[in-house]
C-alpha positions as CSV (number, residue, x, y, z in Angstrom):
1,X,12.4,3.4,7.2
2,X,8.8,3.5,5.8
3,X,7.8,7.3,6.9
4,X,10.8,8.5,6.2
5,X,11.8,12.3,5.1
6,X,10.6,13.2,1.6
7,X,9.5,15.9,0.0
8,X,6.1,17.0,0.7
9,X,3.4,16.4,-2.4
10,X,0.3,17.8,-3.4
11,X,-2.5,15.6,-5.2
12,X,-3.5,17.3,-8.6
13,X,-4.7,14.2,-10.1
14,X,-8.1,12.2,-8.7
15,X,-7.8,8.8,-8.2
16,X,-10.1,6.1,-7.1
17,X,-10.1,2.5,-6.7
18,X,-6.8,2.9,-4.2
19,X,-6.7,1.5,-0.6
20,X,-5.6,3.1,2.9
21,X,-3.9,1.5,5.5
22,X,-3.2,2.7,8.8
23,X,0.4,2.5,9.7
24,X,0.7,4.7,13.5
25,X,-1.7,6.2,15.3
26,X,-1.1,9.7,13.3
27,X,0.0,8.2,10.0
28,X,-1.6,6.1,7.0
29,X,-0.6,4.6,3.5
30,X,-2.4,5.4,0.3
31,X,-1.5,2.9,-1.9
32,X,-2.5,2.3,-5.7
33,X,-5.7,2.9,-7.7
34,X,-6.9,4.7,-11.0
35,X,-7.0,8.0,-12.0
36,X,-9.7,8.1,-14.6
37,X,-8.5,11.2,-16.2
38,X,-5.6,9.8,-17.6
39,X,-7.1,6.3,-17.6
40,X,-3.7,5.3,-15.6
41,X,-3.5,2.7,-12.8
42,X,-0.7,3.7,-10.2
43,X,2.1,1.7,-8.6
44,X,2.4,4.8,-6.4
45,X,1.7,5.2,-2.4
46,X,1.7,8.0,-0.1
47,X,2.3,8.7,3.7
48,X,-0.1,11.3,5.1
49,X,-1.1,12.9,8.6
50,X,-2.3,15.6,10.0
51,X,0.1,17.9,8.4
52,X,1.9,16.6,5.3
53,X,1.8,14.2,2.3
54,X,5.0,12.4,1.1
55,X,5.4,10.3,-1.2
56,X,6.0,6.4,-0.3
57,X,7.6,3.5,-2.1
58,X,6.2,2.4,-5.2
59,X,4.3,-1.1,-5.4
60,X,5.8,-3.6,-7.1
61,X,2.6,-4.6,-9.5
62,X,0.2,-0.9,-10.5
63,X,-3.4,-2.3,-8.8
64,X,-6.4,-0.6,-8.1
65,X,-9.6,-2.5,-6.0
66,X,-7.2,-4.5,-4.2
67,X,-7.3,-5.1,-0.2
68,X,-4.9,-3.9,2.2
69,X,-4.2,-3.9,5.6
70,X,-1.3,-3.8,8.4
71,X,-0.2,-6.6,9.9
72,X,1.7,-7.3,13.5
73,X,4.0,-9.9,13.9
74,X,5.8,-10.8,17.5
75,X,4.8,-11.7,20.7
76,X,6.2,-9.0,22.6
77,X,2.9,-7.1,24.5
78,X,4.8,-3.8,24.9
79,X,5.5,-3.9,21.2
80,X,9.4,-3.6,21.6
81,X,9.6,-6.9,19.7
82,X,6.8,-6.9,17.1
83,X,7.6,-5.9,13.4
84,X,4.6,-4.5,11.6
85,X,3.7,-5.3,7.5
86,X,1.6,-3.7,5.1
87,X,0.0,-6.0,3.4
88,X,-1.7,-5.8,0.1
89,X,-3.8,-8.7,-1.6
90,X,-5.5,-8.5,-5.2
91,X,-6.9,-5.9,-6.9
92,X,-7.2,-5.4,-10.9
93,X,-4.0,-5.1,-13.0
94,X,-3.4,-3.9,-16.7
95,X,-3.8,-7.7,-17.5
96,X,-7.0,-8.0,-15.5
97,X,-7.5,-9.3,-11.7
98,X,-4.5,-10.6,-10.3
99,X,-4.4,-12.9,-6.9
100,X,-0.5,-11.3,-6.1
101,X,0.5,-9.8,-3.0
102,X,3.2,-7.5,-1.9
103,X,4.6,-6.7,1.5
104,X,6.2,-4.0,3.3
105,X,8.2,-3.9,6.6
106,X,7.9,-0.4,8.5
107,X,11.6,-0.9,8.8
108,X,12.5,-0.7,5.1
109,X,11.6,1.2,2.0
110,X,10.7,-1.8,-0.6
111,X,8.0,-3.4,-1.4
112,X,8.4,-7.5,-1.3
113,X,6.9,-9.9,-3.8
114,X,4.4,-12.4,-1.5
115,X,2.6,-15.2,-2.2
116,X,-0.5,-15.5,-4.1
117,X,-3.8,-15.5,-2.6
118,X,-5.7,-19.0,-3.0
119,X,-8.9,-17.4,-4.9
120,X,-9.8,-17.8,-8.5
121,X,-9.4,-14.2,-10.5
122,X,-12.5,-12.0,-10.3
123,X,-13.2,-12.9,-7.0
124,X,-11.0,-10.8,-5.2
């Protein structure tokens, strides 16, 4: 389950160019970007509250200056029924800009190939 029990990190490294999505009330996603120290782009994400940093499931594609957000599907008002995505769209690769998107149910540790976004590189 996305949130799960891993070790707790520490960020040494800056990085830039990453996006953060909210996944609870007390909990968000840091997902890609660049460190421009190591002139690296990062496939990593990270859970964080109040209290602790863990480390998430990697992306699928490294990106940074892509678009994310979380996404709610089911028609149940109280929420017992709905599952709930991250979503992330675009962004700039080692290859240049990319239109691919991943996915990610709360419910399970991977990341998910989606489709691609219908937008010409460079405009993302």
């Amino acid at each position: 389950m996305l949130g799960g029990t891993k070790n707790p990190v520490h960020f040494v490294d800056p990085i830039s160019g990453h996006c953060i999505a909210r996944i609870r009330s007390d909990q968000s996603l840091v997902i890609g970007g660049y460190n421009p120290d190591g002139n690296e782009i990062s496939s990593e994400t990270f859970l964080y509250d109040a209290f602790n940093i863990t480390e998430g499931p990697y992306l699928i594609q490294p990106r940074y200056w892509h678009a994310c957000d979380t996404y709610l599907h089911g028609t149940c008002v109280n929420g017992s029924d709905i599952d709930a995505f991250v979503v992330v769209a675009g962004g700039k690769t080692s290859n240049g800009y990319t239109s691919s998107t991943e996915m990610i149910s709360f419910q399970f540790d991977k990341w998910l190939q989606g489709p691609d976004i219908p937008i010409q590189e460079g405009q993302v």
